[in-house]
N, C-alpha and C positions, 0 to 999 in steps of 0.2 A: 504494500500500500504506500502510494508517495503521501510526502509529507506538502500541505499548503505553503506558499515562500512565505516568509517571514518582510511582513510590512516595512517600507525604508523610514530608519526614524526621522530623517530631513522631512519626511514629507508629514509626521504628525508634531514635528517640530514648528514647520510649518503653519500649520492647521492650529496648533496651538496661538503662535502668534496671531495669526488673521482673528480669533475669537479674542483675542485680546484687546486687537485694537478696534474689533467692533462693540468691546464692551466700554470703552471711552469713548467713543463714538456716539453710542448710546447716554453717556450723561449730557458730552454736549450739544446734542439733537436737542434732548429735550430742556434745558438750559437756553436754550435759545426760542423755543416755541412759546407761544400765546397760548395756552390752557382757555381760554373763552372762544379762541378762533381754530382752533387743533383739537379738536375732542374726539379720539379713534371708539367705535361703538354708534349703536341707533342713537341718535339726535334726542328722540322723545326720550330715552333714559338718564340722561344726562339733564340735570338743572343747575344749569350753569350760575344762575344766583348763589346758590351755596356752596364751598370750598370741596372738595374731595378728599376726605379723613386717609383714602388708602393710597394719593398720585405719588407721593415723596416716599411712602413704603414700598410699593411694587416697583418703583424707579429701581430704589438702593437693589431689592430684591433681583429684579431682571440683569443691572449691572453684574453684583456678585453669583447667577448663576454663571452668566456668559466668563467672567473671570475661572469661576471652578472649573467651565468644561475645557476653557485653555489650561490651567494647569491638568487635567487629567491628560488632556493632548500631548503636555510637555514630559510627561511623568510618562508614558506607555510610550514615547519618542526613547526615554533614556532605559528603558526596561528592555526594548527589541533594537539597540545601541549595545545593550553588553551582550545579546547574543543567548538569552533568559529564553525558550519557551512562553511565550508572548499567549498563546491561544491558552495559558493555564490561568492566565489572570484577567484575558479579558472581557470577563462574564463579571466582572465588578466593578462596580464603580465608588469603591470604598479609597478615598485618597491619601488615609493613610495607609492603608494596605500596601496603596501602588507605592507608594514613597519609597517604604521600607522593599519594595523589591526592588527597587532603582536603585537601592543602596544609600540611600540618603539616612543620614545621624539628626534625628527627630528629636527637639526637648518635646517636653508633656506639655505647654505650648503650644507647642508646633500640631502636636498631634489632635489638639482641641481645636485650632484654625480646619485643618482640613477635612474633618468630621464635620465640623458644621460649614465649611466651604461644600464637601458634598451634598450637605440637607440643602444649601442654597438650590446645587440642581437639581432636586428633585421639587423643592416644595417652593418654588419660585417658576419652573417651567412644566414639567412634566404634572405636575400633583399643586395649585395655586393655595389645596385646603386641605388638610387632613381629615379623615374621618371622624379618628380618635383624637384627643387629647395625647394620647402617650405614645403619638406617629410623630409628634414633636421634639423626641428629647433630643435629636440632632441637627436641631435648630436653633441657636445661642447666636441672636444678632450682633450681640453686645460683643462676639468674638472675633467679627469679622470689621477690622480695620485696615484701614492703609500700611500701619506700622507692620504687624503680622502678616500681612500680603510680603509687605518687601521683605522680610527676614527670609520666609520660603521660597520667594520666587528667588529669591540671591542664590540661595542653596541648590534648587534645582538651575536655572541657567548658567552657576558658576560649574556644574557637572558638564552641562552640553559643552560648556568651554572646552572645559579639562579630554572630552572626546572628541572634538572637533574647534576647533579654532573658526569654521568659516560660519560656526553659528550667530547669526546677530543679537545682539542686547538689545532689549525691549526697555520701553521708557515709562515712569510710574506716575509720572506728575499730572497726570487727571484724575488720578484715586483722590478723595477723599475723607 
């Protein structure tokens, strides 16, 4: 039985970037639009006289999924980079999981960022609402900042360095 090739990680290195800078893209879109004259959704739902309690939550929310699925991008870039059996991890989308098979040195910090960077994709894109109450527990917004973003993302792209030189740096200064 042959084996499936093994995915080039330029190209989910790649693909990581592009979600990244469509996720700063995504604040200054909406940074710039008129909220009374831009309202996505039927007209008659929206009463534009009173403020939107959830627009500045599913903002932060929609940014930081597109942020998590670029690092899961850049993490399964460095995982099929060391040459890992790639098809054994990629039924998850746990980002610390992927971390620690890329080889990356996680404080307990680190490893609360990427947990609740994960619940970003899931319960920001995929899932807006949970069921339950306790579909939340890898949800901690309070975790996901700018500062925690760059500590990990350093750690992951300073690896893609260390494997390859022609990988570019990515820039942070719209986070935050």
């Amino acid at each position: 039985m042959s084996k499936a090739p093994q995915p080039d990680p330029f190209f989910w290195h790649e693909t990581g970037s592009n979600l990244f800078q469509a996720a700063n893209f995504h604040l200054r879109l909406l940074d710039e639009l008129d909220p009374s004259t831009h309202v996505v959704g039927l007209p008659e739902a929206r009463n534009l006289d009173h403020p939107n309690p959830y627009r500045e939550q599913a903002r932060k929310r929609t940014h930081w999924m597109l942020v998590g699925m670029a690092v899961e991008n850049w993490l399964k870039g460095l995982i099929v980079a060391a040459s890992v059996d790639a098809r054994q991890i990629w039924p998850t989308h746990d980002l610390a999981k992927l971390a620690l098979a890329a080889g990356l040195d996680l404080e307990e910090e680190d490893e609360k960022f990427l947990t609740t960077l994960a619940g970003a994709v899931r319960w920001a894109g995929r899932y807006p609402s949970p069921n339950r109450d306790s579909e939340l527990h890898d949800f901690n917004e309070e975790c996901l900042t700018k500062e925690r973003y760059e500590r990990v993302a350093k750690k992951i792209l300073d690896r893609h360095d260390e494997l390859d030189k022609s990988f570019d740096s990515t820039e942070f200064d719209q986070l935050d």
